[in-house]
C-alpha positions in Angstrom: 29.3 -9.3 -0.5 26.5 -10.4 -2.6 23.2 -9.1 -3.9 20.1 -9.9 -1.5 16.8 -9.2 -3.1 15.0 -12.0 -0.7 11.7 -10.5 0.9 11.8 -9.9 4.9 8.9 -11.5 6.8 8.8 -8.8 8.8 9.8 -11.7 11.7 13.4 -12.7 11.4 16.3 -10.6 12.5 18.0 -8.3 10.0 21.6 -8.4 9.4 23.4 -5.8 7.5 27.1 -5.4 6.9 28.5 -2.2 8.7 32.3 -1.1 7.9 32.8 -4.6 6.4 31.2 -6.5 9.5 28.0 -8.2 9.9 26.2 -7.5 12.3 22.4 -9.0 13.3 19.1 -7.1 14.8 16.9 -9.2 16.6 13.1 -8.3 16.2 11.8 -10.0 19.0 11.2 -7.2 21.2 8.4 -5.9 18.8 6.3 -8.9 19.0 3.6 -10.8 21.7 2.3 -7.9 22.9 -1.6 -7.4 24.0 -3.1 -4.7 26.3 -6.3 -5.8 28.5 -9.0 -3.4 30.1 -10.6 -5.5 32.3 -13.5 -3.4 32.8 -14.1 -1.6 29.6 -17.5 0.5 29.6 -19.0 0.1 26.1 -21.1 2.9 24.8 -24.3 1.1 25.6 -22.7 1.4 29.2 -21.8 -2.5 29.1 -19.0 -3.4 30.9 -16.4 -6.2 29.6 -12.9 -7.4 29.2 -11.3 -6.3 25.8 -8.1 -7.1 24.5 -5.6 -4.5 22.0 -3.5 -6.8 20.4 -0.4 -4.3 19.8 1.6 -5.0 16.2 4.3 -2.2 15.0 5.5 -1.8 11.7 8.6 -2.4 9.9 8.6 1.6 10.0 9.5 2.0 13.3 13.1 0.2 12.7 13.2 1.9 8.9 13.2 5.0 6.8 12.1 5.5 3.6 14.1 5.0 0.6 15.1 7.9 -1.0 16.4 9.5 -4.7 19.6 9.8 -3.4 19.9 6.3 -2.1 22.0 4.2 -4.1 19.3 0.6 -3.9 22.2 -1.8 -5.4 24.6 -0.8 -2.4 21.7 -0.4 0.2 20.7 -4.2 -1.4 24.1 -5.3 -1.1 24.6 -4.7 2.8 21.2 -5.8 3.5 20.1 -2.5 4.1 17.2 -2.6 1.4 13.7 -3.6 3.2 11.4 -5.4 0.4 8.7 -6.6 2.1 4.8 -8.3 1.2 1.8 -6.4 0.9 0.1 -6.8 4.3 -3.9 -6.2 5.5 -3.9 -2.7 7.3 -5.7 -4.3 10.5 -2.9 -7.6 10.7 0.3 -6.3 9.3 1.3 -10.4 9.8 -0.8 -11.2 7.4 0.6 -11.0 3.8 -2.2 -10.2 0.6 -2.3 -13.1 -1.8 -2.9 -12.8 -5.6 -5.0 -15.1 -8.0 -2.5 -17.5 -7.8 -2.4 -18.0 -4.1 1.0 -16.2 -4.2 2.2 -13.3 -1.8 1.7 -10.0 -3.4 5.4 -7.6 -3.2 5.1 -4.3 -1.8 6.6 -1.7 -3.8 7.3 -0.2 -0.2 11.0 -0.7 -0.3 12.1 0.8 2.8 15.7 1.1 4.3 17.1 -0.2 7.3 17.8 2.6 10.3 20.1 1.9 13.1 18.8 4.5 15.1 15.3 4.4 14.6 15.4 0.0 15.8 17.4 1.5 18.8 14.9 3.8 20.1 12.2 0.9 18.6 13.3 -0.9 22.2 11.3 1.3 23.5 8.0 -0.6 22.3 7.9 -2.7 24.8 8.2 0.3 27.6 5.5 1.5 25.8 2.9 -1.1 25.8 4.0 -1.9 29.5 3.1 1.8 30.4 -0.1 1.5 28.1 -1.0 -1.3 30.3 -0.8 0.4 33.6 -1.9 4.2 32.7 -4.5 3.2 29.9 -7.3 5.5 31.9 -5.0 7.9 32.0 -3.4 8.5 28.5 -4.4 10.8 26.0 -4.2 11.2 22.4 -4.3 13.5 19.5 -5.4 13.4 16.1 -2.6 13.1 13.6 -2.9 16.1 11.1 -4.4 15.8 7.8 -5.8 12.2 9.2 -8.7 11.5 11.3 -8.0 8.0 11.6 -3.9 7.8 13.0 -3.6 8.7 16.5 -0.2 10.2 18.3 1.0 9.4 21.7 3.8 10.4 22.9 6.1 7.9 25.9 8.2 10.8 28.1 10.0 8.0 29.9 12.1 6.0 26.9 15.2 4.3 28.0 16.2 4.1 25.1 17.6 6.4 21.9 19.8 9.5 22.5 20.0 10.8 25.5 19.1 14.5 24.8 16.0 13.6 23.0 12.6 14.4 25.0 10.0 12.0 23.5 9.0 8.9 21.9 6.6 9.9 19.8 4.2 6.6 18.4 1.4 7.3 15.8 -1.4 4.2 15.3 -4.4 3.2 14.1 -7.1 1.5 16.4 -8.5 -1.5 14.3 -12.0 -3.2 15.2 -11.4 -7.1 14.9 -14.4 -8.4 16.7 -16.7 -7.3 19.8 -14.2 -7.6 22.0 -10.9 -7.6 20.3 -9.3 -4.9 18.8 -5.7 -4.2 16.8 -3.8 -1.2 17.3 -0.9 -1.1 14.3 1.9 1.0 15.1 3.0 3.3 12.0 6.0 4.6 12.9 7.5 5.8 15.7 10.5 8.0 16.2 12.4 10.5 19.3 11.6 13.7 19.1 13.0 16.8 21.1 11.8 18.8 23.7 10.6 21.4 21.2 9.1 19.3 18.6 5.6 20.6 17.7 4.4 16.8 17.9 5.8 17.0 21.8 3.7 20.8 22.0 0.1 19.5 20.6 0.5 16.4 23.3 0.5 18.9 26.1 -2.1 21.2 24.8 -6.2 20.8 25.5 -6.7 19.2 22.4 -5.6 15.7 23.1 -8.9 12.8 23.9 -8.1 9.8 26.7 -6.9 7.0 25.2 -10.1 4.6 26.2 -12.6 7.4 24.5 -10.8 6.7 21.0 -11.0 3.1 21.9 -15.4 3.2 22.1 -15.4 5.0 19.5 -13.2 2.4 17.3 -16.0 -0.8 18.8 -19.1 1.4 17.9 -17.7 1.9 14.4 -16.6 5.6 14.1 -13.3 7.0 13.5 -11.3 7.2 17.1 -12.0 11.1 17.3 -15.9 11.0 16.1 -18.1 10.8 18.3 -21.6 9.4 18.4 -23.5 13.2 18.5 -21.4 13.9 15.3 -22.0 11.0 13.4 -25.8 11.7 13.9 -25.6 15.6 13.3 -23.5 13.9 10.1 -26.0 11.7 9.3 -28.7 14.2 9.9 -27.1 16.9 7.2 -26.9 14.3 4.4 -30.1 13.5 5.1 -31.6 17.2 4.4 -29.6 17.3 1.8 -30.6 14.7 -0.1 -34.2 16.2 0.3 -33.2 19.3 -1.1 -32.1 17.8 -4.0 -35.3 15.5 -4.2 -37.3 18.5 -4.0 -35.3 20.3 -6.7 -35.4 17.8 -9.3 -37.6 18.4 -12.2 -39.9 15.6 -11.7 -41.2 16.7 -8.3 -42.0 20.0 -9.9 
């Protein structure tokens, strides 16, 4: 057993030593994935084809490293995740410094059996994004305007008493047409997981509504009405203070 501080693309499979044997993960399953809407409405009530180019994570196979984790061991079976700094919108794109060099992220993450098992259930999940798109709905993520959760009630994969796969993302806007959405993480939840609660509740948006909002430029739970009255309140307040300044007196 040797030391392996190489950098994962984020491509390759990963193979970690288990009770002295090696044994390989295949990350194919997580790739070439794209959701079309043929006939999106756009807020200006255009109606197109758009494309959701779907790219998860190395979260949703990982966990993050933790004080009690011994790194050397972890580094030793392969465990360790080191990976290069990526753009938010195109996690396959790694940052470059000065030099033209990949930048290393000082995300070092750790490799989860569990989590890549129920992560087979990405493709499941894009498939049923594909043919319910008008008819999914999602919730803000607390504390974070911009992540959205889903939920997938029909996973095939992952233990058995579990109720939900749970995915959070963020909707990126990559041109008029084209737009990213970058799994997080995703994990299985059970049946009385708050997460699973709030997806059931009233306060969930469809799916397509955070989408428009995304194109026209907003977070995916702001609409256009409160980006105005927004717009409107910093507007009056910047003429209070104008009209409180000493030189207009």
């Amino acid at each position: 057993m040797h030391q392996r501080s190489e950098v994962h693309d984020g491509i390759s499979s990963i193979e970690v030593e288990i009770d002295g044997i090696t044994q390989v993960f295949p990350l194919d399953h997580l790739f070439n994935h794209v959701v079309q809407v043929e006939d999106f409405k756009f807020e200006d009530q255009r109606i197109e084809k758009i494309s959701i180019e779907v790219r998860p994570t190395n979260h949703v196979y990982s966990r993050a490293l933790e004080n009690s984790d011994h790194e050397l061991q972890l580094s030793y079976s392969g465990h360790l995740l080191i990976k290069y700094e990526h753009y938010e919108d195109r996690p396959h794109i790694a940052k470059l410094d000065r030099d033209g060099c990949k930048i290393i992220s000082s995300d070092k993450r750790v490799f989860c059996r569990d989590k890549y098992l129920s992560s087979q259930n990405i493709p499941l999940f894009v498939e049923s994004l594909q043919e319910s798109y008008s008819s999914l709905c999602v919730l803000a993520n607390k504390g974070d305007d911009r992540t959205c959760l889903t939920g997938f009630f029909e996973f095939q994969h992952g233990e058995s008493e579990k109720h939900c796969y749970v995915v959070l993302f963020k909707l990126h806007r990559l041109s008029a047409r084209d737009l990213s959405m970058v799994i997080e993480t995703a994990f299985l939840v059970d049946e009385d997981d708050f997460r699973v609660k709030l997806l059931q509740g009233r306060d969930t948006k469809p799916f397509l509504v955070a989408v428009r909002n995304v194109f026209a430029k907003r977070p995916p739970f702001q609409g256009p009405a409160l980006r105005k009255s927004k717009k409107n309140y910093k507007k009056k307040k910047q003429t209070q203070k104008q009209l409180s300044s000493p030189n207009t007196k």
